[in-house]
C-alpha positions in Angstrom: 48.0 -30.8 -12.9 50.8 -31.5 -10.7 51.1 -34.2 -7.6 51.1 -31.2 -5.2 48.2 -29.4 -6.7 46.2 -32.5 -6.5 47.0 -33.1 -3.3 46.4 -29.4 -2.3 42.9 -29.6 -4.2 41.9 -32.6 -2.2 43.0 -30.9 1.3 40.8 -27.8 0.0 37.9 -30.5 -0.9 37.9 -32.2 2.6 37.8 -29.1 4.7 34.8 -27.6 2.0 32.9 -31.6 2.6 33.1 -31.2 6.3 31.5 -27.3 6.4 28.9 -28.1 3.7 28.1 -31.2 5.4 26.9 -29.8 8.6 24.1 -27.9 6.4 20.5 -28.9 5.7 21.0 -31.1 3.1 18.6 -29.1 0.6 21.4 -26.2 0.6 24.5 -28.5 -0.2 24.6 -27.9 -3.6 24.2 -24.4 -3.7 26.6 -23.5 -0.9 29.3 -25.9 -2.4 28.6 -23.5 -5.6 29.0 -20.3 -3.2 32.1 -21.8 -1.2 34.2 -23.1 -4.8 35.8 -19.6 -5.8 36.5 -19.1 -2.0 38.7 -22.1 -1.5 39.9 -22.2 -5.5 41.2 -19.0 -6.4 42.1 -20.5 -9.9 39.9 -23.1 -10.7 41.1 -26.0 -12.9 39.8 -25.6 -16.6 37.9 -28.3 -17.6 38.3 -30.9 -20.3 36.2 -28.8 -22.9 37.5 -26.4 -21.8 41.2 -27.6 -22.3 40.2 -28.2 -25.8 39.0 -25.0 -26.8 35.1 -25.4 -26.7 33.3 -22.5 -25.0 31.4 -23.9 -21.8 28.5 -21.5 -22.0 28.2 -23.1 -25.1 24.1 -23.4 -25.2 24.0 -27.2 -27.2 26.7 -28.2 -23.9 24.7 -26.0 -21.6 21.1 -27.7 -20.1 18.1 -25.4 -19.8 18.3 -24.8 -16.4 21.7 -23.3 -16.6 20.8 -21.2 -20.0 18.0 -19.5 -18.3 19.9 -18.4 -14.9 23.2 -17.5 -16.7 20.6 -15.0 -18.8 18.0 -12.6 -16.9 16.1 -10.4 -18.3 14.1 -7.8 -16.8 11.1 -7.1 -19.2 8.5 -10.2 -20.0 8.5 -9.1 -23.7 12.4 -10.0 -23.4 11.5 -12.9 -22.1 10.0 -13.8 -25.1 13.3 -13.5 -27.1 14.8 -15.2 -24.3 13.0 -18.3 -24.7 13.0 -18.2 -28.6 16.9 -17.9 -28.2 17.3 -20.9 -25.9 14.5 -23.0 -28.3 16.7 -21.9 -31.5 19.8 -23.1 -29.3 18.3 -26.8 -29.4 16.4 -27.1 -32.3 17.7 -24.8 -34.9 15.3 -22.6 -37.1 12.1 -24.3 -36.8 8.3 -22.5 -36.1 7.8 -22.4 -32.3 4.3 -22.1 -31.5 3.1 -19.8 -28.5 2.1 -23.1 -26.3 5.4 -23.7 -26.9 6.6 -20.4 -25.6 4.1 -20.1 -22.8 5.0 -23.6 -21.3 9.3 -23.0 -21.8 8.6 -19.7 -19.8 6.6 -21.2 -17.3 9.2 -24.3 -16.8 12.0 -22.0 -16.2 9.8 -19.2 -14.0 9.7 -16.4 -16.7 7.4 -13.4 -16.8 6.0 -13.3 -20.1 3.2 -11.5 -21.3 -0.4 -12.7 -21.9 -0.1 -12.7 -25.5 3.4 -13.8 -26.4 2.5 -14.0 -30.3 1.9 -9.9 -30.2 5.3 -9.5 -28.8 6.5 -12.1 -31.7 4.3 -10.8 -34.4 5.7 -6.7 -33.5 8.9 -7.6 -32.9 11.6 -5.7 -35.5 15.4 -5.0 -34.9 17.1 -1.3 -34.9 16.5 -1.3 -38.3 13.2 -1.9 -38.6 13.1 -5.1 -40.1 11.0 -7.7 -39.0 12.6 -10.9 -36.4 9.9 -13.4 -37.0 7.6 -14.9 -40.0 4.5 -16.7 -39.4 4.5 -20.5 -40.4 1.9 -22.7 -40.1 0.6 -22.4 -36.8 4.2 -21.0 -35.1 6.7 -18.7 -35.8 9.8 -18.3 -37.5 13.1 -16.4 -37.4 13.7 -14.7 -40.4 17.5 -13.9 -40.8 17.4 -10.9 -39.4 16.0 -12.6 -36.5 18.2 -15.3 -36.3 21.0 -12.4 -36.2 19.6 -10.8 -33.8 18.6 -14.0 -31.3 22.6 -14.9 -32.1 24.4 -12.1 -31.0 21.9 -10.5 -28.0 22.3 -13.8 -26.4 25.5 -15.9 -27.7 24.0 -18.6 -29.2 24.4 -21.2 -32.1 21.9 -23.2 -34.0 20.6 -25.9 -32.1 20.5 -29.1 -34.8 18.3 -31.5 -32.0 14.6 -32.6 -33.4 11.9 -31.1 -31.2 9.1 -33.2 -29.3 6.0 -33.0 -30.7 2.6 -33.9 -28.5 3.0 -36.9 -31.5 5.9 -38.3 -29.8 4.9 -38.4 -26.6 
């Protein structure tokens, strides 16, 4: 980045601080989010960007951001959804339905009453089965862990999950 497009970034950056600041502070975040492509045509790539990592990338991505940049519109997708983000961060390990049940209702998903029907029924266009039961959770089987990857771009998550042990 040049001098000049520095300098021009922080012109652009004053005038967006003195509009957003004359808003309810509650709102300041969000319209700074809805006034950024207005006054930044070409927005500056980021360092991860810069070196070739994807941003979306679900291990950079928090679960906040995973669940809004994904919306689904039936609550037996939201299912998949959540087992998609819970693969993202923990890799292939048996998520429970309490686990399920209290992801969805963090992030404000419909799901339905009994998530581990929608699990337990759930095949791919082939017909093969997504999950395994194991232990008192589920599992991806591969075909699962195919399908969770490409419907919603995701890699295996490699963090250790929090059991009610831990905490």
């Amino acid at each position: 980045m040049s001098k000049d497009e520095i300098a021009e970034a922080k012109i652009k950056l004053a005038e967006m601080n003195q509009t957003i600041s004359e808003f309810d502070p509650a709102i300041r975040l969000k319209a700074f989010e809805i006034l950024m492509p207005f006054y930044f045509k070409s927005i500056p790539k980021s360092p991860d960007e810069k070196r070739g990592k994807d941003p979306s990338d679900d291990r950079q991505c928090n679960e906040r951001d995973f669940f809004s940049n994904h919306s689904e519109k039936k609550p037996d997708d939201n299912v998949h959804l959540v087992v998609a983000w819970y693969y993202s961060q923990y890799g292939n390990r048996p998520i429970t339905t309490k686990d399920v049940k209290k992801i969805a209702e963090q992030n404000d998903l419909i799901i339905p009453n009994r998530p581990d029907m929608t699990i337990k029924s759930a095949k791919n266009n082939k017909g093969k089965e997504l999950y395994t039961k194991k232990g008192k959770g589920f599992l991806l089987t591969v075909h699962g862990e195919t399908f969770i990857r490409e419907k919603y771009n995701v890699r295996k998550g490699t963090k250790q999950p929090i059991t009610e042990d831990d905490q």
